[in-house]
N, C-alpha and C positions, 0 to 999 in steps of 0.2 A: 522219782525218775520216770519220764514217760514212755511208755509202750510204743513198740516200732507201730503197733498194727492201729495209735491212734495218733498221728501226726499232729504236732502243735502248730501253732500259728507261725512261727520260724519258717517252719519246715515247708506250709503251703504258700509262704510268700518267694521260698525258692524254686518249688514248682512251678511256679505262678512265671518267673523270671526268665527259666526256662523253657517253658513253652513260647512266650511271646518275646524273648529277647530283650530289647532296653528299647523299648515303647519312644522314649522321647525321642531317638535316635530316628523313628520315621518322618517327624515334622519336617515340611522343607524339600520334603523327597520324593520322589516320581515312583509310586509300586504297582504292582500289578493286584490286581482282583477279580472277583468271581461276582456277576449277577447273580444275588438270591432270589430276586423279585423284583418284578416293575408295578408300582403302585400309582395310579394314576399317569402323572406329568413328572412322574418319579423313579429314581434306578435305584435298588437297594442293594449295594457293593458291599463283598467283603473281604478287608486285606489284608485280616488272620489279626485284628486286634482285637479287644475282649470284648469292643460294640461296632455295628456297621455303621455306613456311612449312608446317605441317601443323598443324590445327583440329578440334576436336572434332566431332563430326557434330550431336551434343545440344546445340552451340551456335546449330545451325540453325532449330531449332524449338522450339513454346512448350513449356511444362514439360506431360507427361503425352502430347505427340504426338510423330507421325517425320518428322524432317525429311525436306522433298523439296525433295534438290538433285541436281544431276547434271552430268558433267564439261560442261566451256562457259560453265558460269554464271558470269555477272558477280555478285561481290559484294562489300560495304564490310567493312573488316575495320582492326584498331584493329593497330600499331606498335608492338610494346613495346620489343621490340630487332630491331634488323638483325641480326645476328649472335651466336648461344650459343656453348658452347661446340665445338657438334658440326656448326658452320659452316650452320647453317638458320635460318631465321629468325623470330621468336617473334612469333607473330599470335596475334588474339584477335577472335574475332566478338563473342563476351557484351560485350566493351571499347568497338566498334563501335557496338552495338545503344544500349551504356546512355549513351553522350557525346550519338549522336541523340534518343537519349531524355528527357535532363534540358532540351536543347534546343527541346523540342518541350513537354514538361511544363511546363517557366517559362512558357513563353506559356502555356498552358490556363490555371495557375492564377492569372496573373495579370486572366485573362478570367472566373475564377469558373468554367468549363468544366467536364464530368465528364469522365473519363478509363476508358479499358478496359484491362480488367488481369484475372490469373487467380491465385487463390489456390494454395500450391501445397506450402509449408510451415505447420509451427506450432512456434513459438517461446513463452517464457516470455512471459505475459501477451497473447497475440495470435497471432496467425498474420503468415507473407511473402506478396507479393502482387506478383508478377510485371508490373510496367506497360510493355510491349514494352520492355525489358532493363534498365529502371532498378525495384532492388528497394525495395517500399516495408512500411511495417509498419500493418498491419491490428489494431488493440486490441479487444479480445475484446467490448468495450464497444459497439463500434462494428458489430457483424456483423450486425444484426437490431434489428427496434425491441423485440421483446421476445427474453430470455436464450435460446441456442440451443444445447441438451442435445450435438446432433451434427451436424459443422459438415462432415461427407463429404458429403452430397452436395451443395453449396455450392463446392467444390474441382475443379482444372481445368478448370471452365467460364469462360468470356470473360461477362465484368459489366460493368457502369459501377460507377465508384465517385468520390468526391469527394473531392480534394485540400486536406487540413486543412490540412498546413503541409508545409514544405520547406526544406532547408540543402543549398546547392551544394558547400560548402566541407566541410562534415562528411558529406557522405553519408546526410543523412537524410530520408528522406519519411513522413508519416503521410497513412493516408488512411480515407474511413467510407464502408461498403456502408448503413449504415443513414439518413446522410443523405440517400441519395438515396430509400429507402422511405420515409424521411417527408413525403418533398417529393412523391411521388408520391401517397403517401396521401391528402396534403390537398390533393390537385387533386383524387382519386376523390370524396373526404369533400366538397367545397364543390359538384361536378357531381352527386351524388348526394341532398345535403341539398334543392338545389332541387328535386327531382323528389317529395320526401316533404312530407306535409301534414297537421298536428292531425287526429284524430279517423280518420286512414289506418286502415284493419288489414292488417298485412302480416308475412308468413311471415319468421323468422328462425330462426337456428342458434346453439344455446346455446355460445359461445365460452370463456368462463370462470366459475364459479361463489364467493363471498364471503359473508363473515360478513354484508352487510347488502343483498346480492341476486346478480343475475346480470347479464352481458354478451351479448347477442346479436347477433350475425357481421349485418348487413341486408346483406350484398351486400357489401361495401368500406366499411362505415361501421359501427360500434359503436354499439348502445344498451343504456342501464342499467334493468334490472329491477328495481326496489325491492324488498324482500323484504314492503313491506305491499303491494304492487299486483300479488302472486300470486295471491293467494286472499279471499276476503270473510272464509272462517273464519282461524284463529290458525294462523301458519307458525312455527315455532321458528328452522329453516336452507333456504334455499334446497334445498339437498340433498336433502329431503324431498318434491320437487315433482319436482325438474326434474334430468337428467345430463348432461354433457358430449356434446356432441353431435348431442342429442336436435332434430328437428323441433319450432317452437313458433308459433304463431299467435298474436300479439300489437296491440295496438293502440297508437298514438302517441299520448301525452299533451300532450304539450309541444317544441319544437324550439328552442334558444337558438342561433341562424346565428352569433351573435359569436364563440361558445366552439364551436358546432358540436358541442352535446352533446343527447344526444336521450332523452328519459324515456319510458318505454313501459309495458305494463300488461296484464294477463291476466284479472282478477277485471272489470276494464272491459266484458269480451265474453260476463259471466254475467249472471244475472237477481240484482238484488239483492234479498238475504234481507228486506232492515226496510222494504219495502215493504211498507205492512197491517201493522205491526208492532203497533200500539195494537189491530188489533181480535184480533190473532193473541197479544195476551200481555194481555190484559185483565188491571187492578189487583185481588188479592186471589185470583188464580187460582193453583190446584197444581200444581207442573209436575217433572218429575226433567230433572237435569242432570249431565252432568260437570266436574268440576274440574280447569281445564286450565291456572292460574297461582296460586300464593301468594306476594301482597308481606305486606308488614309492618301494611298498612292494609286488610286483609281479601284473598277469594278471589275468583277469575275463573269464572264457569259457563257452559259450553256450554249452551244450549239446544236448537242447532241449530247445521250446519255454517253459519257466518258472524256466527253471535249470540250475543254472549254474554252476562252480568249480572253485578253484580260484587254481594257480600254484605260488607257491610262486617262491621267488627273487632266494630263494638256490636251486630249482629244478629246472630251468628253462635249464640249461648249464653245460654241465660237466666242461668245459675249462673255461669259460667265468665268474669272480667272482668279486662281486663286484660291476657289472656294473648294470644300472638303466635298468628296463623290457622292455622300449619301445626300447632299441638296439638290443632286440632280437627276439619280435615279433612287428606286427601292430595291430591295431583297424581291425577289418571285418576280417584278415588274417584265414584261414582255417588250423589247427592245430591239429597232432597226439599226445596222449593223455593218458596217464595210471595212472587209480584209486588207488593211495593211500589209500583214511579214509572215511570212509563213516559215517554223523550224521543226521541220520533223522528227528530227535526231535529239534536239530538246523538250519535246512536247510543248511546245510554245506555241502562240498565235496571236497576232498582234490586231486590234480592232480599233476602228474608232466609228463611234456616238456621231460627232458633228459634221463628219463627213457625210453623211445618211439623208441631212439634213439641208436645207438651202442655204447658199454662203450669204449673209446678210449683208455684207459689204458690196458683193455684185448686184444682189436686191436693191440695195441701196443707190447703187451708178446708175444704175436701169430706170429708176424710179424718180432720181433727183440729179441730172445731169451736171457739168459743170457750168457754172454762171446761173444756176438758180437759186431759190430765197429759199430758207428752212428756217425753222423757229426749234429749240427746247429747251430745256430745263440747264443751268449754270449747273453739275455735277460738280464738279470740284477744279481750283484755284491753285495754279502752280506758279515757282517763280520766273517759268518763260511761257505761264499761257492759260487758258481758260480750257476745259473739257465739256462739249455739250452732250448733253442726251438728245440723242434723236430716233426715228423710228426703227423697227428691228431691233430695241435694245443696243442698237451701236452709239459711240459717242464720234464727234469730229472736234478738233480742239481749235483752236483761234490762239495764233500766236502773237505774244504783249506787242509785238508791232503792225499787226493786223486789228488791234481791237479799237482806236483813235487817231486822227490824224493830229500831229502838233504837239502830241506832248509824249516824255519816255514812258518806255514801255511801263515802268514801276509803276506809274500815275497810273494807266490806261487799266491796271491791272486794280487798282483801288475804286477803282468804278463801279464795281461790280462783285457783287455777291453768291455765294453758293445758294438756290434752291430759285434766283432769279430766271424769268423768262424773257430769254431774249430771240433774237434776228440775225442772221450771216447767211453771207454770201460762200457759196461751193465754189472753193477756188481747186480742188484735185483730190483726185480717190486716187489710193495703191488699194484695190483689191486684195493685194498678195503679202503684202504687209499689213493689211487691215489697219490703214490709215484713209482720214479724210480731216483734208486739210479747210479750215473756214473762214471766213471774213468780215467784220463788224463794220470797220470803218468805211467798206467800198460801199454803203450804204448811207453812207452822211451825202450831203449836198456840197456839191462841186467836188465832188470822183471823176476823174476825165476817163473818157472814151478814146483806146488811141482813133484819129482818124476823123475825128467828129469835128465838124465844121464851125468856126467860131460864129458867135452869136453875131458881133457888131463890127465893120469896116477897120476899127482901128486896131482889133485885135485878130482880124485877119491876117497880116502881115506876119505881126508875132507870131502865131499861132500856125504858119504856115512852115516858119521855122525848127519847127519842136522837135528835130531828131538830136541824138546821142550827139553831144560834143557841140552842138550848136551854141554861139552867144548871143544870149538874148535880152532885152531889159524889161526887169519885173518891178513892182508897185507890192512895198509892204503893207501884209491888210491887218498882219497880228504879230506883236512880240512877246515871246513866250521864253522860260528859260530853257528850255530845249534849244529855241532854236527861232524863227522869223517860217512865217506861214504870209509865201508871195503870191501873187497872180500876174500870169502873163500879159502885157497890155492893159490895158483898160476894162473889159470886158470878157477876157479870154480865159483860160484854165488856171486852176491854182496846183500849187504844190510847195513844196517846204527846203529849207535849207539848216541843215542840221548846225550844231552851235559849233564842230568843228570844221565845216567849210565856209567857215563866216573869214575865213583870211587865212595867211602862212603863219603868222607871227599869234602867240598865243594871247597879247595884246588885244588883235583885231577881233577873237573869239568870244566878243561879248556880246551878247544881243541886245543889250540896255544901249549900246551907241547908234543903233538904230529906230529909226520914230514911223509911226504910221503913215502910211502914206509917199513915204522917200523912193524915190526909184534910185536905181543902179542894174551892173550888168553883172549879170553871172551865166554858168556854162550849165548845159542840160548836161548829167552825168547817167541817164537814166530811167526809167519808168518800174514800178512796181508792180506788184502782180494787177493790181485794177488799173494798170496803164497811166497810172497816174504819174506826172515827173516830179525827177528828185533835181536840186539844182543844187551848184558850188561856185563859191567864191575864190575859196582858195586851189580849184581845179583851173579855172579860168585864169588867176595868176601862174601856174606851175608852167599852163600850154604857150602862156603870152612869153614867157621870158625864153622857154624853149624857142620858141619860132623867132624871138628879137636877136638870140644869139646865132641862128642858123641863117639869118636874114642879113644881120648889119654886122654880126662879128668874123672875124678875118684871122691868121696867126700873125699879120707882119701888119694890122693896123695901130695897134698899139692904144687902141682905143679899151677904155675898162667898161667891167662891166655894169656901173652906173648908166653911163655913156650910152652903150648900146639899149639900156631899157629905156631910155631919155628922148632917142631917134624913135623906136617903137611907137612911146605913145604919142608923141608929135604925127606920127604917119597915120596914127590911127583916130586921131581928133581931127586931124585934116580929110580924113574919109567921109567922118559923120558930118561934119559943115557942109 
């Protein structure tokens, strides 16, 4: 039996039990200990088990500083094993730090709370973010309200930041630094909107510049600069005014508190140009300008920094119609100019280009009277007429019955080709219509002259005759399906009788029943523009049988009207014998 005073092996493993408790019962578990020594990069902790532990020193402090510990200190440190293999015992402060941590995080987030934490890594898609030892992931999305190029100096500083979501069981935390910038933002934004007020002017800093204005910095609160409320005159890009950075004096247009958007304005704090506009651009007045836009429906002209006019498509060209604006000025080009329409109240101003310019059709009257010769270019071929070029870039057309004598127009018009150079007579200018009217035919031989005295004794007579309604007897020189191409007398004027005054009866409207050389009588109905006369056979019978029946018929003769045309032409053969 053993002696009290020399204890068995039993007896020191009860000891043993009781001093340190049930050892395995630490793993797993967060204790407290005592710094015996720091060795190196090293904390030798001890948390009353039969061997210490040793701890990194970088587990003591945040990422980017030095830990300050020193022997004595009490500190919590995480269990992993009581015992390695090299009988010490495997502690872990980071283990410590992050079990308090997720502890202490649940509740924040379940409070909605912000959290502090220091960025410290960067990982694929985002950066790590240290939240006192539990690591969370920071999304690149999330770093800043707008994309941020370099994210150093933002690292190892202590932030708030806000708790998106969290998995106890997976290890995962996300969380946003930009969250909390917007929520700050829009307390500055809602404290600062009230202190602003329509019609304010107030200094801002150009923060970002856009295709359709700019942003400026007021203080903690953004406003949009329109890119038409820079200037009175024509801005193309923002860029052209204004740069990043720049100092700018601006005024408040409008303030929307619901959306907390704020519209501002520059041109606001000038003197506007169309003030005195009407007495400063009086209607019918000369002015040069620049050409600062071409649409499709005419040009833009400067008059003046802020004023412009626009020349439409139809003024732009007296010759030129049809064609798109930019054939006939440029952008920048420097351009004469006469005020049309003046709308003050609309900012409008109405211009035109051709007016600036000499009217080519009065140049033209001036230049080439009527009844004289011109030559140009066949332009093009219509179904009632020819278009010529002539000088001034104006055309005068030649109507298919002005272009031949004797045959229809159809024909007259098959004669003649586009890019051909021909000869016409100026029969009439409209200036004002920008018309000129011309004449082919009055240029062939034998075009009568009203007035002109016949060549030979025998066609004097005739030809002494030739007014409107007269009967006359003419000598066929051509038969054409048109029609018979006659001459007065023997020697005297020619002219033509179309194929429907060749008789009453559609019968007699053949021109194949007449032969060269045949005389007969027909009535002048006429003269053409080159005075030339037109003659009819069946106008001649219409007049005869009127005059036989106002002549020889009666209501109580009882004669018909056979009868009375039968006395007529008896009376009328007994004149010529």
């Amino acid at each position: 039996m053993a002696s009290s005073a020399n204890p068995t092996r039993d007896d020191f493993a009860a000891l043993l039990e009781e001093t340190l408790g049930d050892a395995d019962g630490f793993e797993g578990r967060v204790v407290k200990g005592t710094v015996t020594a720091i060795e190196n990069d090293l904390a030798v902790i001890d948390v009353g088990l039969k061997s210490e532990g040793r701890v990194p020193l970088r587990e003591f402090a945040m990422p980017g500083q030095k830990a300050d510990l020193k022997v004595g200190d009490e500190v919590e440190v995480y269990v992993d094993r009581v015992e390695n293999v090299h009988g010490e015992a495997m502690l872990s402060r980071d283990r410590a730090r992050r079990e308090a941590a997720w502890d202490t995080l649940e509740a924040e987030f379940a409070k909605n709370s912000r959290v502090e934490g220091v960025i410290f890594g960067r990982v694929k898609g985002g950066f790590t973010v240290d939240l006192n030892g539990a690591v969370a992931f920071l999304p690149g999305s999330q770093v800043d309200i707008r994309p941020v190029r370099d994210v150093a100096p933002l690292m190892d500083i202590p932030q708030p930041f806000q708790i998106l979501k969290m998995d106890r069981k997976r290890g995962n935390i996300v969380v946003s630094r930009r969250a909390i910038l917007e929520e700050t933002r829009a307390e500055q934004r809602s404290g600062l909107i009230l202190s602003l007020a329509e019609g304010q002017v107030i200094d801002g800093v150009v923060k970002n510049i856009t295709d359709y204005g700019t942003f400026v910095d007021l203080g903690g609160i953004d406003g949009l600069l329109h890119v038409t409320d820079l200037s009175y005159k024509r801005v193309a890009h923002p860029s052209e005014v204004l740069e990043i950075g720049q100092t700018v004096r601006v005024q408040i247009i409008r303030i929307n508190k619901d959306t907390q958007r704020i519209s501002l304005g520059m041109k606001q704090l000038e003197s506007d140009p169309w003030d005195g506009a009407m007495v400063k651009y009086p209607i019918g007045a000369k002015l040069s300008g620049r050409v600062t836009n071409i649409t499709e429906y005419g040009a833009f002209v400067e008059l003046e920094a802020g004023i412009e006019g626009l020349v439409h498509v139809s003024e732009m060209s007296w010759t030129k119609k049809n064609v798109h604006p930019g054939k006939i000025v440029s952008t920048s080009q420097e351009v004469d100019v006469i005020v049309l329409e003046v709308d003050a109240e609309k900012r409008r101003i109405s211009l035109g280009l051709k007016q600036a310019q000499a009217n080519p059709w009065e140049a033209f009257l001036e230049a080439h009277p009527i009844g004289s010769t011109v030559e140009g270019e066949v332009k093009n071929a219509t179904e009632f007429g020819l278009f010529i070029g002539l000088d001034n870039d104006v055309d005068g057309m030649v109507h298919m019955s002005d272009i031949a004598w004797g045959i229809s127009g159809e024909d007259a018009l098959n004669l003649h080709r586009k890019g051909e150079m021909v000869k016409a007579v100026v029969l009439d200018i409209d200036a004002e219509k920008e018309r000129i009217s011309l004449g082919m035919k009055q240029l062939e031989r034998g075009g009568p002259v009203a007035g002109a005295p016949a060549a030979a004794a025998t066609g004097a007579a005739e030809g002494s005759r030739l007014n409107k309604n007269a009967i006359v007897t003419v000598t066929v020189l051509e038969v054409r399906d048109a029609g018979l191409e006659v001459q007065v007398g023997d020697a005297g004027v020619t002219g033509f009788i179309k194929r429907t005054d060749l008789g009453r009866d559609r019968d007699e409207q053949r021109p194949e029943r007449f032969q060269v050389g045949q005389k007969f009588d027909a009535m002048v109905t006429g003269f053409d523009r080159s005075k030339k006369p037109t003659f009819s056979i069946k106008a001649m019978q219409i007049s005869e049988e009127k005059e036989a029946v106002a002549q020889y018929g009666s209501s109580d003769s009882g004669a018909s009207l056979g009868d009375i045309l039968g006395e007529a032409l008896k009376a009328r053969n007994a004149d010529k014998s």
